[in-house]
C-alpha positions as CSV (number, residue, x, y, z in Angstrom):
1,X,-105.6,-67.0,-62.2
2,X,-108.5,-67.2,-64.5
3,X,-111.6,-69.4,-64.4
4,X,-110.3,-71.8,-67.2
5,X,-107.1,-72.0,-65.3
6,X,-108.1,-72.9,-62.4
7,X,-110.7,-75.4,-64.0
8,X,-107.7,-77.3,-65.4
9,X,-105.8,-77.3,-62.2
10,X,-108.3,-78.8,-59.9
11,X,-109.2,-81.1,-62.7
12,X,-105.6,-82.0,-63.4
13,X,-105.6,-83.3,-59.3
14,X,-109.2,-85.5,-59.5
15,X,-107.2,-87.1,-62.4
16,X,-103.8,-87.8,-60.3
17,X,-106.3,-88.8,-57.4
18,X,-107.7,-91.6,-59.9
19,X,-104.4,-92.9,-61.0
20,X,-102.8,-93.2,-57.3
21,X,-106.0,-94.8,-56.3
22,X,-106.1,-97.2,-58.9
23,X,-102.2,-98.0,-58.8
24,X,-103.3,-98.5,-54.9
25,X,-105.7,-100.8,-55.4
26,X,-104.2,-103.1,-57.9
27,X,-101.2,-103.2,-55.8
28,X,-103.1,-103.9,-52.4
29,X,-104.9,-106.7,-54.1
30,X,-101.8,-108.6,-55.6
31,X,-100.0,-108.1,-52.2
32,X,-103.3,-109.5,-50.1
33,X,-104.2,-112.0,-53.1
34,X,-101.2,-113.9,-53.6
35,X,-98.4,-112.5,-51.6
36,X,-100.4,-113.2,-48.4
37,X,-99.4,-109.9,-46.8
38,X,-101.1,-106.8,-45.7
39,X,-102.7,-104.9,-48.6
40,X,-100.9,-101.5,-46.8
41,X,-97.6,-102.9,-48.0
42,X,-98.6,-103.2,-51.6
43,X,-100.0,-99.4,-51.5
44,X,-96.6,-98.6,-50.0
45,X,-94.4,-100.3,-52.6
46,X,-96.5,-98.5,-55.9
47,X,-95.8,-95.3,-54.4
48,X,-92.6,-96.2,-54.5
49,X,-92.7,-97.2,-57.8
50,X,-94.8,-94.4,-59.7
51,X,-93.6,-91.7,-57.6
52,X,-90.6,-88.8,-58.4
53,X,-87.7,-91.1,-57.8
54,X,-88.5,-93.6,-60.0
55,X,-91.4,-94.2,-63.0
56,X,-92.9,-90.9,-62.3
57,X,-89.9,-89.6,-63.1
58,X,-90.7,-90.1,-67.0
59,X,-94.7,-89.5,-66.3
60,X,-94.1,-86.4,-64.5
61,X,-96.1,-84.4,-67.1
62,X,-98.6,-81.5,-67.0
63,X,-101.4,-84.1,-67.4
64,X,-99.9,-86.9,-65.1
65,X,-98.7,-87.3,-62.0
66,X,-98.3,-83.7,-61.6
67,X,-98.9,-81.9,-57.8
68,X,-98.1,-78.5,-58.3
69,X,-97.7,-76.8,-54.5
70,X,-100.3,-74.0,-53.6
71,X,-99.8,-71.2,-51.5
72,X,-102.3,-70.5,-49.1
73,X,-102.1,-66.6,-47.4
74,X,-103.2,-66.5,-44.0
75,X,-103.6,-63.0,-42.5
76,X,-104.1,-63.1,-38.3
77,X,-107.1,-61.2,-38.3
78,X,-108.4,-59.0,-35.3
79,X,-104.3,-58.7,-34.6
80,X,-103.0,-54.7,-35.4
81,X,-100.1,-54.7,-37.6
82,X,-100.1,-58.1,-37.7
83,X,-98.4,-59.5,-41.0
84,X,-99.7,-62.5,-43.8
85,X,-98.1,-65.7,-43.3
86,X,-97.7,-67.6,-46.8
87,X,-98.1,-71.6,-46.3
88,X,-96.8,-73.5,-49.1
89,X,-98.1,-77.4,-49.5
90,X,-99.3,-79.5,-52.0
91,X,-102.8,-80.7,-52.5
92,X,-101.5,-84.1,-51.4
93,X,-100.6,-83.1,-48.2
94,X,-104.0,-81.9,-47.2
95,X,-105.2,-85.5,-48.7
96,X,-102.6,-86.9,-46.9
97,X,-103.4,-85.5,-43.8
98,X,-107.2,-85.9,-43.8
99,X,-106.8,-89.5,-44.5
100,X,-104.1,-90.1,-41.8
101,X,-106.8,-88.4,-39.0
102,X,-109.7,-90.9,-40.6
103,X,-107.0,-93.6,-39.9
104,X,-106.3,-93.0,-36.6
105,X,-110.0,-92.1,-35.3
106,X,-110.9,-95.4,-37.0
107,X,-108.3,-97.7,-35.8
108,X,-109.7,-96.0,-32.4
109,X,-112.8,-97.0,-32.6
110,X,-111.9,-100.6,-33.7
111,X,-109.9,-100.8,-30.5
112,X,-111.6,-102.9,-27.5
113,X,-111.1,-101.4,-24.9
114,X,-113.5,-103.8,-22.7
115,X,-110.2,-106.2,-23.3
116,X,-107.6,-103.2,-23.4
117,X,-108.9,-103.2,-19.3
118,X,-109.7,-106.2,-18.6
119,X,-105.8,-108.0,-19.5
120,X,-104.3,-104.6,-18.9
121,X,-101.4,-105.7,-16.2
122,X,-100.1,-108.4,-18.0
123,X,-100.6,-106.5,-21.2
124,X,-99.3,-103.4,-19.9
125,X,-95.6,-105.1,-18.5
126,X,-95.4,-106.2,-22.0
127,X,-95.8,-103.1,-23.5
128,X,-93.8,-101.3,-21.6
129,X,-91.2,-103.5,-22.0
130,X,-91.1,-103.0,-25.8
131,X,-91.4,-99.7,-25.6
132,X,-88.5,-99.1,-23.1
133,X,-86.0,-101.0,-25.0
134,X,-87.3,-99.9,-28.9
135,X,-87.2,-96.4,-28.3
136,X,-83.9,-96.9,-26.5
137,X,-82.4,-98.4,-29.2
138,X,-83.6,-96.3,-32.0
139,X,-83.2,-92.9,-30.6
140,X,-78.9,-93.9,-29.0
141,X,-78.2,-95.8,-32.3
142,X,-79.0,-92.8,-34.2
143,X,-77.4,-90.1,-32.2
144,X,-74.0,-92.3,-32.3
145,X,-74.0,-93.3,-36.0
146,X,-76.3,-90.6,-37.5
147,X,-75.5,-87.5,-35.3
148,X,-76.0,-85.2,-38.5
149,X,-79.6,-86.1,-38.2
150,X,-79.7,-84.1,-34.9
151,X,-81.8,-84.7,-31.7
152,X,-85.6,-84.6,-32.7
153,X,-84.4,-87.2,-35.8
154,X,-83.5,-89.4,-33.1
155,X,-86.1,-89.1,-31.2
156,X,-88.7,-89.9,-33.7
157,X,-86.4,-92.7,-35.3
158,X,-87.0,-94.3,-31.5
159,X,-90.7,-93.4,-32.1
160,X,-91.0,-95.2,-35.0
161,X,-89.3,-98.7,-33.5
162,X,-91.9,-98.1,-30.3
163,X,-94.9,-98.5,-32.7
164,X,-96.7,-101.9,-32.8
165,X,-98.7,-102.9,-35.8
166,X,-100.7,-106.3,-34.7
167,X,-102.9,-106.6,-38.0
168,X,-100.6,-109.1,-39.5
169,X,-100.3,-111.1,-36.0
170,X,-103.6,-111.2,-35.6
171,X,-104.3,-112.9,-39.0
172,X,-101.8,-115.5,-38.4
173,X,-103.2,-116.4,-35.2
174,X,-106.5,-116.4,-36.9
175,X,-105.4,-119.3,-39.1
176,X,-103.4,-121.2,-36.7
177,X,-106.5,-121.1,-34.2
178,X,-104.2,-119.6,-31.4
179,X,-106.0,-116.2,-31.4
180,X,-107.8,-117.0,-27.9
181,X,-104.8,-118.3,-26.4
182,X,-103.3,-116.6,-23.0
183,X,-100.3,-115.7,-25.6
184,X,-102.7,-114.0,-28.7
185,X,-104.8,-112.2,-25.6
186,X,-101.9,-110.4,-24.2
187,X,-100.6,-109.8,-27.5
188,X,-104.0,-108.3,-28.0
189,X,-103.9,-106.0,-24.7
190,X,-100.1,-105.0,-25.1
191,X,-100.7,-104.0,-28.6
192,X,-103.6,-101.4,-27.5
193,X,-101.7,-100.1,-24.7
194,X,-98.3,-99.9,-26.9
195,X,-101.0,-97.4,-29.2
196,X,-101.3,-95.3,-26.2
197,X,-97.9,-95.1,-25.3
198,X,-96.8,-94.9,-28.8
199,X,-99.0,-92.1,-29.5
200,X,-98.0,-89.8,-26.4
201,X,-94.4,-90.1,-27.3
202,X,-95.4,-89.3,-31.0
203,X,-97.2,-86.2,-29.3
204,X,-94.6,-85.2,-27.7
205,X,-91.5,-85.8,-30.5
206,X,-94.1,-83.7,-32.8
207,X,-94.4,-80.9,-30.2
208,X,-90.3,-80.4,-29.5
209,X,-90.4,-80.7,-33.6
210,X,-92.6,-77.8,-33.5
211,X,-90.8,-75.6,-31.3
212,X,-87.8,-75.7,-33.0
213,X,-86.1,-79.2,-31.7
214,X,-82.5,-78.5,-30.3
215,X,-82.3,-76.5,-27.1
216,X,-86.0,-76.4,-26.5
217,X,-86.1,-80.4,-24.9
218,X,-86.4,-80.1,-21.2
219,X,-87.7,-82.7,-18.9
220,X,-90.2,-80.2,-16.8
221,X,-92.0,-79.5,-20.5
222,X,-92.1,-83.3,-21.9
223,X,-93.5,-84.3,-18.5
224,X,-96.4,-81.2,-18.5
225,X,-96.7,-82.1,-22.1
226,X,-96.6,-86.3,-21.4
227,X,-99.2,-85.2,-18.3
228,X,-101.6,-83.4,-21.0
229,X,-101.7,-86.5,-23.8
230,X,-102.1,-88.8,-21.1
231,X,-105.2,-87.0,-19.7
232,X,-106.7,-85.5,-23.1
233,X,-106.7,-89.0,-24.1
234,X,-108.1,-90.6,-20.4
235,X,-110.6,-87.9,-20.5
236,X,-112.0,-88.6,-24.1
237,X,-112.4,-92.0,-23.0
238,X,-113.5,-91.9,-19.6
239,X,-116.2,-89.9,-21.5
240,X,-116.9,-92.7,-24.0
241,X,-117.1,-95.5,-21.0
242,X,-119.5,-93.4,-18.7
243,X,-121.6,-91.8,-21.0
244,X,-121.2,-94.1,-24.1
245,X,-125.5,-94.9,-23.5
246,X,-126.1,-91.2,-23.9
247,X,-123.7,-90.7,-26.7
248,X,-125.5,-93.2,-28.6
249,X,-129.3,-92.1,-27.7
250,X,-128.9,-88.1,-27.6
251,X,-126.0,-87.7,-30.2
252,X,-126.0,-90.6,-32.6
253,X,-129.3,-91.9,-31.9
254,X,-130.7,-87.8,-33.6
255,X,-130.4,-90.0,-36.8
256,X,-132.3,-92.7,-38.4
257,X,-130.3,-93.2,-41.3
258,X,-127.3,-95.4,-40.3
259,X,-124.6,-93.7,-42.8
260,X,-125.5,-90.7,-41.3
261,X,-125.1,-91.6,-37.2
262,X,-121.4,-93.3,-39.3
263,X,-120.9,-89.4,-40.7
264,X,-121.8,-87.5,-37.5
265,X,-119.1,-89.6,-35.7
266,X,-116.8,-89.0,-37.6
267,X,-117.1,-84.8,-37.8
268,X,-117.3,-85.3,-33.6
269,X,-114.1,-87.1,-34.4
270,X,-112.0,-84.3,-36.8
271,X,-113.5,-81.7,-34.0
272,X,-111.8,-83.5,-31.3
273,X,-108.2,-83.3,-33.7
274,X,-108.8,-79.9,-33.8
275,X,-109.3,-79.3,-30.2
276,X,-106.2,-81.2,-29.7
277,X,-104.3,-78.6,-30.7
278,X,-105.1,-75.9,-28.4
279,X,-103.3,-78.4,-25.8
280,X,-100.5,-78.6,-28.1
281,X,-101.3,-82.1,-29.3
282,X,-101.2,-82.8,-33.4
283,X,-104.4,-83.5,-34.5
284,X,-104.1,-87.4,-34.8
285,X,-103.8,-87.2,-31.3
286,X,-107.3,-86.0,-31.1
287,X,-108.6,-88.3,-33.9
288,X,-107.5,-91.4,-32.0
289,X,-108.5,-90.3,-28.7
290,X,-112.5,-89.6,-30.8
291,X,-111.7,-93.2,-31.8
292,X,-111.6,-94.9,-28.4
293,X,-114.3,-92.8,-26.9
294,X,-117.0,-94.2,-29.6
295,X,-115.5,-97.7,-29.7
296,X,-117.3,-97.4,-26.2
297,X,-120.5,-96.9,-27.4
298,X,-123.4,-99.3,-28.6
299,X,-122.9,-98.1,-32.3
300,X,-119.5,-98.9,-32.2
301,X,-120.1,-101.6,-35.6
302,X,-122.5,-98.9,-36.6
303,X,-119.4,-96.4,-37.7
304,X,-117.2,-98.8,-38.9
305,X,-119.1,-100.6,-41.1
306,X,-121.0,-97.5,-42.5
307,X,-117.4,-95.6,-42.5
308,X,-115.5,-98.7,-44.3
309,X,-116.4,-96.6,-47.3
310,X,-114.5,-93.4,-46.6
311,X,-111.5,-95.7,-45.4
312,X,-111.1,-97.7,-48.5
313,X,-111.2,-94.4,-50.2
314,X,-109.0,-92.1,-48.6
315,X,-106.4,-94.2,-46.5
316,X,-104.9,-95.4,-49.6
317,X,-103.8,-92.6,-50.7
318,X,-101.7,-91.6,-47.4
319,X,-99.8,-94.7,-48.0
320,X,-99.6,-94.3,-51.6
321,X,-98.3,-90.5,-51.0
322,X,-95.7,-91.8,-48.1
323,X,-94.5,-94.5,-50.7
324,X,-93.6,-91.3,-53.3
325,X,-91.7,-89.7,-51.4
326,X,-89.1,-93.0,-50.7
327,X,-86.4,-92.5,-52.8
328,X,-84.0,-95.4,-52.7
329,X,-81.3,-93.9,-54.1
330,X,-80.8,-91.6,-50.5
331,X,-79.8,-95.0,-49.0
332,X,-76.4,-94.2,-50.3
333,X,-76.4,-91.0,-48.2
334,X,-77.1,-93.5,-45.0
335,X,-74.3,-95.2,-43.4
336,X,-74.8,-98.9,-44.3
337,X,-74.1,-100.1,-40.7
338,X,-76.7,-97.8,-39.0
339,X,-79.4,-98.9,-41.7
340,X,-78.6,-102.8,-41.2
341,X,-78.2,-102.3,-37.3
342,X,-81.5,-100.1,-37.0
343,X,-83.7,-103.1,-38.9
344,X,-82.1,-105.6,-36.5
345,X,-82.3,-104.0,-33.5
346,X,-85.9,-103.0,-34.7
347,X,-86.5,-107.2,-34.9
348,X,-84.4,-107.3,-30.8
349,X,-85.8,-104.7,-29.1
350,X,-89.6,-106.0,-29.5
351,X,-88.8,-109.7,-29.2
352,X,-86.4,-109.3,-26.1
353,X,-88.0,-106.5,-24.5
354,X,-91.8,-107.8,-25.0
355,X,-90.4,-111.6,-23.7
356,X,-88.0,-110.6,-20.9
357,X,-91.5,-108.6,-19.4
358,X,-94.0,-111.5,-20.5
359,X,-91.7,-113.2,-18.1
360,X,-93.2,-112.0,-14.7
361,X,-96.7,-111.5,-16.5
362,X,-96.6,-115.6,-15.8
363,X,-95.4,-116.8,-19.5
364,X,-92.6,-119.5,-19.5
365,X,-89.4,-118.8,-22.3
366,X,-91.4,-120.9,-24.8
367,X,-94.6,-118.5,-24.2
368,X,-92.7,-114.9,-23.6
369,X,-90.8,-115.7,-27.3
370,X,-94.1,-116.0,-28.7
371,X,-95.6,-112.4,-27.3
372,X,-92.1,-111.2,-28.5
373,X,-92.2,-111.9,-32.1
374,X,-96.2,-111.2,-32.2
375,X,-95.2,-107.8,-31.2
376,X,-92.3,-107.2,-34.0
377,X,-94.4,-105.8,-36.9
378,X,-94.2,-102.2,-37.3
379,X,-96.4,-102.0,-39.8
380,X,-98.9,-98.9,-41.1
381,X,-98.3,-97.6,-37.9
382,X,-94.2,-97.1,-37.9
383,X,-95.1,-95.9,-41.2
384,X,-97.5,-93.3,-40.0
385,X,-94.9,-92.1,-37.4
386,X,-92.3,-92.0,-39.7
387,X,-94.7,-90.1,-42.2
388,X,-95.4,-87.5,-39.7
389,X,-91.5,-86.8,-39.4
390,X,-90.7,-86.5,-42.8
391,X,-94.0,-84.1,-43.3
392,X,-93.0,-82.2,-40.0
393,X,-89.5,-82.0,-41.6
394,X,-87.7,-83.8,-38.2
395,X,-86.4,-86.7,-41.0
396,X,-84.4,-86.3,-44.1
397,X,-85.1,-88.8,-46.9
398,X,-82.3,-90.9,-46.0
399,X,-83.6,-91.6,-42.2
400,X,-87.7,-92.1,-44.2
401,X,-86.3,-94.6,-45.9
402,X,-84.6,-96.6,-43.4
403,X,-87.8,-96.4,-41.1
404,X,-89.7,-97.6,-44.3
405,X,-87.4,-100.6,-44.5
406,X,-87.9,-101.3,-41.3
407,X,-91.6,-101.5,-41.1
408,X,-91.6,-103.4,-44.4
409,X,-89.0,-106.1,-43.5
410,X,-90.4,-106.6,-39.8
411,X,-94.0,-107.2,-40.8
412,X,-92.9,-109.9,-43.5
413,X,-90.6,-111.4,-41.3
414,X,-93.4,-111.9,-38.6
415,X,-95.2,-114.6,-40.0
416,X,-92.5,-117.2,-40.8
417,X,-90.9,-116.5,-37.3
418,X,-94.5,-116.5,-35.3
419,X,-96.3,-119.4,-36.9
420,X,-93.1,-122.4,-36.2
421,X,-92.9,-120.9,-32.4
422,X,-97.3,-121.9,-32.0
423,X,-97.0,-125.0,-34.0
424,X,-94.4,-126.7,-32.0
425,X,-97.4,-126.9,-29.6
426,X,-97.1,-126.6,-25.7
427,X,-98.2,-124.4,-23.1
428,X,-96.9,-120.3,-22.7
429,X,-97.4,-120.2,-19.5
430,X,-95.2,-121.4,-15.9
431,X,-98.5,-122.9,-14.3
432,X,-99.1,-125.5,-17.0
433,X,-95.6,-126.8,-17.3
């Protein structure tokens, strides 16, 4: 390809890159502006919009809102007789993905994990609870009414009803005042550990989606693999916690200028996703566990506010990306009674689970419905598990859509179900009534 070629090309992308990224914005600000809802929702819904399946569909040009795939050769050097392997993606992909890791090692470091410890029993019967039942629900609903989907589908369409997005519940409890309540404190704690959880089982659906899916699922290998998330992530941590002082002073603390101790974090943190996979973890994996360890440290509001920046830049354009590849029309290809039941059961499986273990955490009905429904929204993060299993190729369309669906409808349906249940007034818990 010649010079001029290849001018136009790369060219041709910073242009695409500008139009998603000002579709995302304008969306995200009408949906946060006068919709009231999470700006992540808008950049969802104008992927949909300009992407292949619908308006792009008449853009689709050689100047717009065209992302030509590249094929990148990869020889395995130092390997005789070793052959070239030929990857094929688009430059959107490799956006996509670097943006998803900055997500995940920023919503890391955001995380408290002071509060993650310190309400973790309560918390933690919580989030197990809605763990237990989502991924239960998701994963036998769709072997029974999508079996074409196969095993691994089902596994990450339970994945994807495990996840807990608590942005939106934490803004309503915000305005209601009810944020420091025993309810909006567990809430709080469940929602960290629900992370965890959520992303071991995402590390492990992503590694039996690597090697292959059916026939390669056996309990002594997601245990071993389960066992190696769970300490690759306690480890990183443990790290953070102990030697969070030195971290700051020795690593961080190199650097005067405050963007660049922000910067420095951050490559630490896409080192750490890449380490991650030589323990057969995806790279998110890694970019979370980074997270946590520097949400330990003293420059903890340090990163995030000097990393805001790349955030705002970047992370729109994973949700933009996932938003163009919905196509609506596939929900014809999707049983109508597994799609309605799967949103439902998405909106049971978090309120009954989470309340039937609030429960014995010492909440009355009254204060156990309350965790429940602050628990429902599924939010970026169903969409980021559902993201990874339409990239990883686990998903067809049709099952992407229906997880899209149901983190859209369970994160709007949070608010007018949470704030009625706080208002009403009266104490969550057994010992106060």
């Amino acid at each position: 390809m010649s010079g001029g070629a290849t001018t136009i090309i790369i060219s041709q992308f910073i242009f695409n890159i500008a139009l998603l990224l000002i579709a995302a914005r304008i969306a995200g600000d009408i949906t946060s502006k006068y919709l009231k809802q999470p700006a992540v929702l808008g950049e969802l819904i104008a992927g949909v919009i300009i992407g292949p399946y619908a308006l792009g569909s008449f853009l689709n040009s050689p100047l717009i809102l065209n992302f030509g795939e590249v094929a990148f050769e990869q020889v395995a050097q130092a390997i005789p007789g070793a052959h070239a392997t030929v990857v094929h993606f688009t430059l959107i992909d490799v956006i996509s993905m670097l943006a998803v890791i900055i997500l995940l090692f920023y919503a890391g470091v955001e995380t408290d994990v002071k509060k993650f410890i310190k309400y973790g029993p309560s918390a933690g019967l919580v989030a197990i609870g809605g763990v237990v039942f989502s991924f239960a629900f998701g994963y036998f609903l769709t072997q029974w009414m999508y079996p074409q989907g196969g095993q691994v589908a089902a596994l990450f369409m339970g994945a994807v009803l495990t996840a807990t997005s608590v942005g939106i519940t934490v803004r309503v409890l915000m305005d209601i005042g009810k944020l420091d309540t025993p309810e909006g404190v567990t809430i709080l704690g469940a929602a960290v550990i629900d992370d965890v959880i959520g992303i071991i089982i995402l590390a492990l659906v992503l590694s039996i989606a690597a090697g292959g899916g059916e026939g390669g699922i056996e309990l002594a290998g997601l245990v071993k693999l389960g066992a190696t998330a769970f300490i690759f992530w306690f480890a990183i941590v443990a790290i953070g916690i102990k030697f969070g002082g030195l971290i700051s002073k020795y690593v961080l603390g190199m650097f005067d200028d405050l963007y660049a101790k922000a910067i420095i974090a951050l490559l630490i943190g896409f080192i750490i996703a890449y380490v991650s996979t030589f323990v057969e973890l995806h790279p998110v994996i890694g970019a979370y566990a980074a997270g946590l360890m520097f949400s330990a440290t003293a420059d903890k509001e340090v990163i995030t506010k000097h990393l805001h920046g790349i955030y705002a830049f970047l992370v729109p354009l994973f949700f933009v990306s996932m938003g163009m590849q919905v196509d609506l029309f596939q929900l014809k290809d999707l049983p109508m009674v597994y799609g309605t039941l799967l949103v439902l059961l998405s909106f049971v499986s978090k309120i009954f689970g989470c309340a039937i273990f609030a429960l014995p955490a010492g909440f009355n009905t009254r204060g156990a419905v309350r965790v429940g429904l602050g628990m429902m929204p599924r939010g970026e993060v169903g969409l980021i598990v559902a993201g990874m299993g339409l990239l990883e190729g686990a998903i067809d369309q049709p099952m992407y859509v229906a997880a899209v669906m149901v983190s859209l409808l369970s994160t709007l349906a949070t608010p007018p179900l949470l704030k009625p249940f706080f208002e009403k007034g009266g104490s969550g818990l057994k010992s106060e009534t």
